[in-house]
N, C-alpha and C positions, 0 to 999 in steps of 0.2 A: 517377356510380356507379363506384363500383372494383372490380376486374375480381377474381374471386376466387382469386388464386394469391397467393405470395409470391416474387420473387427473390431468391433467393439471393446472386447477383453480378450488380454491373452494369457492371463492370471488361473485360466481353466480349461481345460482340452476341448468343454463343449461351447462355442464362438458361437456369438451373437454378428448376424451380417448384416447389412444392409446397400443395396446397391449404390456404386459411387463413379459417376460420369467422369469420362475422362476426356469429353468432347467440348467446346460450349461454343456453339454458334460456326462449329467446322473448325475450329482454330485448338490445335493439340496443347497441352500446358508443357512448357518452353524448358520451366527450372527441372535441376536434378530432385529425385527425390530425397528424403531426408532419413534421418535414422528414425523417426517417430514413425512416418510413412512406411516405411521397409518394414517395420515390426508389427504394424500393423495392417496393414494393405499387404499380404506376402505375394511376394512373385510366382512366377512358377517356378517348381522345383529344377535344377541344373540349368537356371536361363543364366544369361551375361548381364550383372547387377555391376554399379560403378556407385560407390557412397566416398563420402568426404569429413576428415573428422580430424579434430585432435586425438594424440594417442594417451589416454589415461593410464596405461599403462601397460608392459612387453615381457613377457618372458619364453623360454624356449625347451625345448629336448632335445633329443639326438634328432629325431625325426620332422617334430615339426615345433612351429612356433607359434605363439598366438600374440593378441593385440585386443585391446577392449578399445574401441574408438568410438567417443562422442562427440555430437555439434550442437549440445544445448536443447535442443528441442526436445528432449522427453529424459528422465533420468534413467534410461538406461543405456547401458554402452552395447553395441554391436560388437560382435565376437566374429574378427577377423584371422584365420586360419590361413599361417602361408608354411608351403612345400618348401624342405630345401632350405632349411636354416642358417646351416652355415654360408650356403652360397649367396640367398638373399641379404643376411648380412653383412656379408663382403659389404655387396654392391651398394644396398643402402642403410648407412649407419645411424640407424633407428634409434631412438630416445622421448623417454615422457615427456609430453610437451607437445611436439612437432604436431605440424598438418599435414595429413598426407590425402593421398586420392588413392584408393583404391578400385582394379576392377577386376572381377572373378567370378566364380560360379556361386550359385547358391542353392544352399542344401538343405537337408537338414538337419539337424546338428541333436549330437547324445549328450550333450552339457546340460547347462541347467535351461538357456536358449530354446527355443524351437527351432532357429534354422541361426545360419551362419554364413559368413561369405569367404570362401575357398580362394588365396591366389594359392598359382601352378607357375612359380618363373618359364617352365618349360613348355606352358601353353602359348602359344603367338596372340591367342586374343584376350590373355589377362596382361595388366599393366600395373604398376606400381608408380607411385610418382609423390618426392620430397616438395610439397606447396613453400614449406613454411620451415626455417630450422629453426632451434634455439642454442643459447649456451649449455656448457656444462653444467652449471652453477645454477639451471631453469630452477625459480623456488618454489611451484607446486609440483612438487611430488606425493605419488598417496602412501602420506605418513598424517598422522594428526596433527593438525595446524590449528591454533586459538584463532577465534574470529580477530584479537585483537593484533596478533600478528599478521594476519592475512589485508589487515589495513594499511599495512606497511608496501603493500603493491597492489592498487586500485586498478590496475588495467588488465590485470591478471586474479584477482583473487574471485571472481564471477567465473571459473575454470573449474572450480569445486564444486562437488553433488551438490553437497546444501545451498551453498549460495545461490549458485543457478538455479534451482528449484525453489530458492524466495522468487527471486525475479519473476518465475512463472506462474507461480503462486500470486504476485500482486497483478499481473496479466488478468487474471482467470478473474479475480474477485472485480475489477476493474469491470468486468465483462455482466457479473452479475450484477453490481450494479450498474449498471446501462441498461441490464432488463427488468431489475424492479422500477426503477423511474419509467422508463416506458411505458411499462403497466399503469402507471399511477399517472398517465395524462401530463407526466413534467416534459419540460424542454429543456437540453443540454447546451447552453450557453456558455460563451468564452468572456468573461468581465476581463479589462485592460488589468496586466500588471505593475502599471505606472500610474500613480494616481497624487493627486494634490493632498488629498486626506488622508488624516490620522483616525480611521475606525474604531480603535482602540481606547482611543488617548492617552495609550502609554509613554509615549513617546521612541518606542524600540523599533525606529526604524534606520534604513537606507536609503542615503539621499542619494537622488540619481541625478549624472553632471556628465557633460560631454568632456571627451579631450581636446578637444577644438576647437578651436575660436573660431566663432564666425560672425558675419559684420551687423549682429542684431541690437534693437535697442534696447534691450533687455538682457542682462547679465546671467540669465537664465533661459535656456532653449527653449526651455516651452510657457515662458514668460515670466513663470512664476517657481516658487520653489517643488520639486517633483521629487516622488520618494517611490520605492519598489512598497507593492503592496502587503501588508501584515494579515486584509483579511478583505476580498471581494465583496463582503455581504452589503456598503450602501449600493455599488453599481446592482448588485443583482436581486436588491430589491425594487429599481428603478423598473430591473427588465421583466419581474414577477407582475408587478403591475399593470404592463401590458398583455402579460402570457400566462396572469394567473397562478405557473406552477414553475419556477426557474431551478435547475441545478446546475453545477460544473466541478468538475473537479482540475484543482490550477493550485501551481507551485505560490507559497507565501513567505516570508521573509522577515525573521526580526532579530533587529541587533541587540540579543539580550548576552550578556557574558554566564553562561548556562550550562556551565559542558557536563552533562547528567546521563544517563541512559536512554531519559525520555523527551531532550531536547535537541530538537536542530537550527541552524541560521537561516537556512530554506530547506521546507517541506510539504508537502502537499496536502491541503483541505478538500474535504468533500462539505462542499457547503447549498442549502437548501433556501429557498422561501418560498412558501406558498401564503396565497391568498387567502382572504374571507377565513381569517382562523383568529380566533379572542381570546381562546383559552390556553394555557400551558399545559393541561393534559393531550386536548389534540396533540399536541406535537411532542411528548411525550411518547402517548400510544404511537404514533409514524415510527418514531425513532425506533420502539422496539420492533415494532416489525419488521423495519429494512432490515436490520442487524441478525435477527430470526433469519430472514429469506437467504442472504447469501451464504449465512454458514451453513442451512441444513445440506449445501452443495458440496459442501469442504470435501467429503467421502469422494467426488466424482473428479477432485484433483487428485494429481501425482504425490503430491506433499507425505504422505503416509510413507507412501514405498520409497520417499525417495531421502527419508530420514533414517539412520544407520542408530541410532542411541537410541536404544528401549525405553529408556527415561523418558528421553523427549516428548516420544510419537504418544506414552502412557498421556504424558500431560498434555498434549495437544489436544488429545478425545477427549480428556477431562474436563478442559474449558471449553469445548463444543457443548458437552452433553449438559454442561452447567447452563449455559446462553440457550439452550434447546429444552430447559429443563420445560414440566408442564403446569407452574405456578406462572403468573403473570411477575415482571418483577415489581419489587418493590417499592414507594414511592413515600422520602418522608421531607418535612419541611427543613427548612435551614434551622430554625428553631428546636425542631426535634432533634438535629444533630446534634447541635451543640451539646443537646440536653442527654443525649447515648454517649457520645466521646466523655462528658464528666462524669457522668455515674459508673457507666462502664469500663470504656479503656482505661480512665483516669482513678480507676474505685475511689472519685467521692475525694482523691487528695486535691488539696489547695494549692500547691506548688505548680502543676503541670494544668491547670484550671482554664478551660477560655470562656475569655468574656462573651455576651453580645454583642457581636461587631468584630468580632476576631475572624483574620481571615481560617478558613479551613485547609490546614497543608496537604501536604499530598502523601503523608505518613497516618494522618489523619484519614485521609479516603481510603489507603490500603484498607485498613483495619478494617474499616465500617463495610467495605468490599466482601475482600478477603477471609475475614475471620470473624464478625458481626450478622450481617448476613449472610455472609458467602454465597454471593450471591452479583449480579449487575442491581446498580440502585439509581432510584432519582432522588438528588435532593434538589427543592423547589424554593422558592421564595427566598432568597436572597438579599442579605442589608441593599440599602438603593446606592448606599457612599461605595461598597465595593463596584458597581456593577455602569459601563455605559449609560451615555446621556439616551440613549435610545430607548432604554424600556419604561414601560408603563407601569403603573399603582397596582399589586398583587391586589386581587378580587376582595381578597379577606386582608384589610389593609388598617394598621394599625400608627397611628400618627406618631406613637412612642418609641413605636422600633418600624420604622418605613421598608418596606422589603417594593421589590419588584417581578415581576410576572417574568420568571426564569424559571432555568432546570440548568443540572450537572448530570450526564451520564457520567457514574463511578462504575468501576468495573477492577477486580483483585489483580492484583500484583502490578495493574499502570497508574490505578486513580482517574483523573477525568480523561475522557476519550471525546466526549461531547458535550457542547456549551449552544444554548440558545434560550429563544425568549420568542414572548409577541413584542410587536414592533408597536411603538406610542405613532397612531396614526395621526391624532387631533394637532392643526399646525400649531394653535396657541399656547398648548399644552408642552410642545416641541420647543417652541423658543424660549417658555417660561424654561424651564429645565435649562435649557442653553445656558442664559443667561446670570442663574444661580450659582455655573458650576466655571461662568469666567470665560466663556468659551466665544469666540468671534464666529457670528452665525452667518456672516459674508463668505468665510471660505467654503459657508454649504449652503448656499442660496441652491445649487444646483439639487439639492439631496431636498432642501425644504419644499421646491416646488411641487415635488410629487404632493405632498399635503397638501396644495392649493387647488390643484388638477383630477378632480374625480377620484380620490383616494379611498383606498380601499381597506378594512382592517386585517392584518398580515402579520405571519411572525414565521423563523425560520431558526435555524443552527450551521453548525459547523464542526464538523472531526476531522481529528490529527487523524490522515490514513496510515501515516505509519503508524501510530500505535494501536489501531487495528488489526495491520499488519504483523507485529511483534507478538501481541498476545495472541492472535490466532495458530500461528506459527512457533509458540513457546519459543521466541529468541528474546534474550535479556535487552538489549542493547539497543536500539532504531537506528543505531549507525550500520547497523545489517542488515536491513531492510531495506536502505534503499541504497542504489547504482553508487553513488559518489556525494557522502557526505558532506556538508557542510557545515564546520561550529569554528565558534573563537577561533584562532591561529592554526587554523588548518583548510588550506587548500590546495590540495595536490596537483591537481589537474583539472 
């Protein structure tokens, strides 16, 4: 029977409880419990516990044997104690890998553990049972694996501390923000990911086509030409309009040939708009504080304890404490950039020199991140030739060099993490622009309406969550941050 609290911690002898119902409405909860639950909800001492787990790994003595078995749910393994070594493994020929079920006494245990779960072959009410075998050849075993060879088996390589504890890790942040939008009066909307527009205008998309023919008059399913979406923001600024304050977070997709650290074919945006906003520092200041609000929680995930390299977990708190620092950050123009990368990064030479109107790389953004500020930075105001038909004339607006009412969240060692702007609400304003830049304003009759319709002034953004992700979590790569990658010539599964 389990005892009816919940610990809090178990990182300290002295436990924080608090009561935890195992009733709701007369109806008992059905599932087994888990290894997270065991370790923290503890049973009673010598009751009959049954847990389920891969075995991360087995070794033995004369007398007895042990097993670390996890099922993902929390980074640590359960420390499984079976009687009768020899005999047990007769019977069952145990190996890293397998799933097994066990069910035995539980104790409490002199390891590093608090308690443990005892099989006794020779008790009739413990059991032992093979779920799941593998090969000889099973290739996570715990030896050290590169993430880049652990790419090399995508259905298996989420079996590793680290990895599984990304997974968890983007769970948890996922969670936080669901409760800072909350807070802030947004709504959590799903914008379609099939869409007629190019948002972008880059042209880096996926065109979407049936394998079917069917007997339509239109050579196209849904009439016209259909593409996987690059970025939600015109549908969800339709739906801010009515709701004032829209967010979602939805998988996005562009056929750019990119294979970098920091690029995917599909990845996932956290993208915003709110209303009644004219200025780029509002939205600015938002960004910095969502970003503030879910790391100051990082300490409350598993991700520390559940990182083995000292290095790592160093740099991990590093770039917390930096995003947490007590300066507000930084904010400087596209103008000023340019005008720090030449003087500074460049000391003043002519050879590596960018002009007005050069884009700004992303070696360029480390620096000015990383090692300039060191620091998270906004630069604001942006040429208009680099930037969508959709933004409007920056406030301080200079007919010589035309920028636009933008911002770039720069942040060390990713470069941009975050891109947005106010939104050009005025319709005539809209089509003028259109129309300068060649663009057919028939395929956004839908998007231009809202201008006609009680329009409101709005501006919003959008972040790569994995690279959120990555840098939070000090991993090089975004191709380990999320489940199953996608880039150029590579689809596993």
């Amino acid at each position: 029977m389990y005892r009816n609290t919940r610990t809090v911690s178990r990182s300290v002898k002295s436990r924080v409880v608090i009561p935890r119902p195992y009733l709701t409405r007369g109806y008992a909860v059905s599932l087994n419990p888990t290894i997270k639950e065991l370790l923290s909800v503890t049973p009673e001492v010598n009751s009959t516990v049954v847990s389920q787990g891969h075995i991360k790994s087995i070794r033995h003595s004369k007398n007895a044997g042990f097993i670390d078995l996890s099922d993902g749910t929390v980074h640590q393994s359960l420390s499984i104690v079976f009687k009768q070594p020899q005999e047990v493994l007769a019977k069952f020929p145990l190996k890293v890998g397998q799933s097994i079920s066990v069910k035995g006494a539980w104790t409490e245990s002199l390891g590093s553990q608090d308690y443990e779960l005892v099989y006794n072959p020779h008790e009739s009410s413990h059991e032992m049972t093979i779920l799941g075998d593998v090969p000889e050849q099973y290739p996570i075993q715990k030896k050290v694996n590169t993430y880049q060879h652990l790419r090399n088996f995508p259905t298996l390589r989420h079996r590793t501390s680290t990895l599984a504890s990304i997974l968890r890790f983007r769970s948890y942040l996922e969670l936080k923000f669901f409760e800072y939008f909350n807070s802030k009066d947004f709504v959590k909307v799903s914008p379609p990911l099939i869409t007629s527009s190019d948002c972008e205008g880059s042209g880096e998309q996926f065109k979407v086509e049936s394998v079917q023919k069917f007997d339509l008059d239109s050579a196209n399913f849904f009439g016209k030409p259909t593409y996987l979406t690059v970025s939600t923001q015109l549908h969800l600024e339709v739906l801010s309009q009515s709701l004032n304050r829209a967010w979602t977070l939805s998988p996005c997709f562009r056929a750019e040939n990119s294979n970098t650290n920091r690029h995917l074919s599909e990845f996932w945006m956290l993208e915003a708009e709110i209303s009644y906003v004219d200025d780029v520092r509002q939205l600015t200041d938002f960004t910095e504080d969502m970003i503030r609000y879910v790391t100051k929680f990082l300490t409350s995930s598993d991700l520390l304890v559940s990182r083995f390299n000292k290095e790592e977990v160093l740099v991990m708190k590093q770039r917390w404490e930096n995003i947490l620092r007590d300066e507000k950050w930084p904010t400087i123009t596209y103008t000023e950039a340019i005008e720090i990368i030449n003087k500074v990064m460049n000391k003043g030479r002519l050879k590596n020199r960018l002009a007005w109107g050069d884009s700004i790389q992303t070696p360029h953004e480390k620096w000015l991140a990383g090692t300039h500020f060191q620091s998270p930075v906004f630069i604001t105001d942006y040429p208009a030739s680099e930037k969508p038909f959709y933004m409007p004339k920056s406030k301080i607006y200079d007919p010589e060099r035309p920028t636009v009412a933008c911002y770039d969240l720069i942040i060390p060692e990713i470069g941009e993490l975050v891109g947005g702007s106010v939104r050009e609400h005025d319709y005539d304003t809209l089509i003028q622009e259109m129309k300068q830049r060649g663009m057919n304003t028939d395929e956004l009759d839908w998007y231009l309406s809202t201008r006609q319709n009680g329009t409101v002034p709005h501006g919003g953004f959008g972040m790569g969550f994995e690279r959120l992700v990555a840098y939070l979590s000090a991993m090089d790569n975004i191709k380990d941050v999320i489940p199953f990658p996608r880039v150029s010539q590579s689809c596993n599964c």
